[in-house]
C-alpha positions as CSV (number, residue, x, y, z in Angstrom):
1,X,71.4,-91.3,205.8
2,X,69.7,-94.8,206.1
3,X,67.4,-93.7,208.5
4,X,66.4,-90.9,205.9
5,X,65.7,-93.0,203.6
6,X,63.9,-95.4,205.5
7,X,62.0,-92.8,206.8
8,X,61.0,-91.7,203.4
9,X,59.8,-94.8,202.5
10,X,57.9,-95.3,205.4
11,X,56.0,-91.5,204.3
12,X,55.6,-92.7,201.0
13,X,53.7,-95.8,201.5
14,X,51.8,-94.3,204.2
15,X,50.2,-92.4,201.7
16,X,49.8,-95.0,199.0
17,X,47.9,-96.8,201.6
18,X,45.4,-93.8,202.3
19,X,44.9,-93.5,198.3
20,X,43.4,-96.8,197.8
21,X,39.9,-96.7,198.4
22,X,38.8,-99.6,200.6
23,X,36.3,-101.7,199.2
24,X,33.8,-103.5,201.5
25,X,32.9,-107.0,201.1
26,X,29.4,-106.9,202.7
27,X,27.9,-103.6,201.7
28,X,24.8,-102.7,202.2
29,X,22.2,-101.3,199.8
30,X,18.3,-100.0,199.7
31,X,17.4,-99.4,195.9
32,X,14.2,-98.1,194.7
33,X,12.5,-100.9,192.0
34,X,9.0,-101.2,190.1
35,X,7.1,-104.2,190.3
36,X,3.8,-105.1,191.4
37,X,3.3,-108.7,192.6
38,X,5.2,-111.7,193.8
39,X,6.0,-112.6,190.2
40,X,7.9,-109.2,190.1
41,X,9.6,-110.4,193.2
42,X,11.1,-113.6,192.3
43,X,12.1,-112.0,189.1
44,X,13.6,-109.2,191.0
45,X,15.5,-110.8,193.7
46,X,16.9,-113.6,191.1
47,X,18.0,-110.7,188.4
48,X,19.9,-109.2,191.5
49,X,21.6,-112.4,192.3
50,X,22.4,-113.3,189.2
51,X,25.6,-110.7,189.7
52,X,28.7,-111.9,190.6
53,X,29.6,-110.6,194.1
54,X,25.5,-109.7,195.3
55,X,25.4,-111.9,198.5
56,X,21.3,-110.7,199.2
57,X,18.5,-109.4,197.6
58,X,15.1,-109.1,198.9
59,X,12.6,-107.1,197.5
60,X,9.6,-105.8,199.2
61,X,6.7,-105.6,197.5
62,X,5.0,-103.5,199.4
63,X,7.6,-100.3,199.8
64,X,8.9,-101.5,196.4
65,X,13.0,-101.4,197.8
66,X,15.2,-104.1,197.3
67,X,17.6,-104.5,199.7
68,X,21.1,-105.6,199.2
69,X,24.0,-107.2,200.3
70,X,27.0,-107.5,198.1
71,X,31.4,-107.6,197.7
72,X,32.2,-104.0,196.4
73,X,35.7,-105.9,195.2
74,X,33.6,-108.0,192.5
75,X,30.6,-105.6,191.5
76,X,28.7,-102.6,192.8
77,X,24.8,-101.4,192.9
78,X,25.0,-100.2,189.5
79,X,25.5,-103.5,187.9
80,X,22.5,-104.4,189.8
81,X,20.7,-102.0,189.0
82,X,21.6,-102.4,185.2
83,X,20.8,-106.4,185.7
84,X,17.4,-105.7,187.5
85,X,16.2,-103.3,184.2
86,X,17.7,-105.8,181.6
87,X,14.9,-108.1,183.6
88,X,12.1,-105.5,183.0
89,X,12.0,-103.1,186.1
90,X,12.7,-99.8,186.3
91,X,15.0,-98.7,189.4
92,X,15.8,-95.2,190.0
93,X,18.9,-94.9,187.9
94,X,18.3,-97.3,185.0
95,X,15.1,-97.7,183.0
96,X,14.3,-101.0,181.5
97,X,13.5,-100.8,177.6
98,X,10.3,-101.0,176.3
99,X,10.7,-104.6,174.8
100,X,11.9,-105.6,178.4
101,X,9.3,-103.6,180.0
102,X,6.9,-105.4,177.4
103,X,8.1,-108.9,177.6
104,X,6.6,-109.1,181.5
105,X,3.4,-110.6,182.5
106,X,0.2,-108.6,182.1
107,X,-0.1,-108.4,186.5
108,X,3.6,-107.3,186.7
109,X,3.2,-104.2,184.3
110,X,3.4,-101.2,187.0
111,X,2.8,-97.4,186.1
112,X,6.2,-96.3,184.4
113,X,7.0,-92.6,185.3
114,X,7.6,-90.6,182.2
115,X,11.4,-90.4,181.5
């Protein structure tokens, strides 16, 4: 009977362990943001980092990505994407507001796509 029951047990958390979703701690990420300039970049890159748990951002400002690195167990790309367009740039989930969008720099003002 003990063995049964052990047994059970065993089943049981076998599949508790399969229903947590594992979270990565270094997960990596390309996202899509507007900018123009170097200005745009600094901006960018210290929105990004200003989440908890984003390790890396770089943004190119040539293909416009920003690459990340960041702990899936503290935050996850939306936040950063949501923290990136609370700084003014659109990404290609979240759109900044038009006071944000209008609060940037004259140079940093890029072509918004219609929403």
């Amino acid at each position: 009977m003990n063995k049964y029951v052990i047994l059970l047990v065993m089943v049981l958390a076998g599949f508790s362990a399969q229903a947590q979703q594992k979270k990565n701690k270094n997960a990596r990420y390309d996202v899509e943001v507007n900018g123009n300039c170097d200005q745009c970049k600094k901006r960018i890159e210290k929105a990004a980092l200003r989440v908890e748990g984003v390790k890396m951002a770089i943004w190119d400002v040539e293909s416009h990505r920003l690459a990340l690195i960041l702990n899936e167990v503290k935050t996850n790309v939306d936040a950063v994407e949501q923290a990136v367009a609370k700084a003014g740039h659109d990404t290609d989930r979240f759109r900044a507001t038009e006071a944000e969008y209008e609060a940037l720099h004259g140079c940093c003002k890029y072509e918004r796509k219609p929403e």
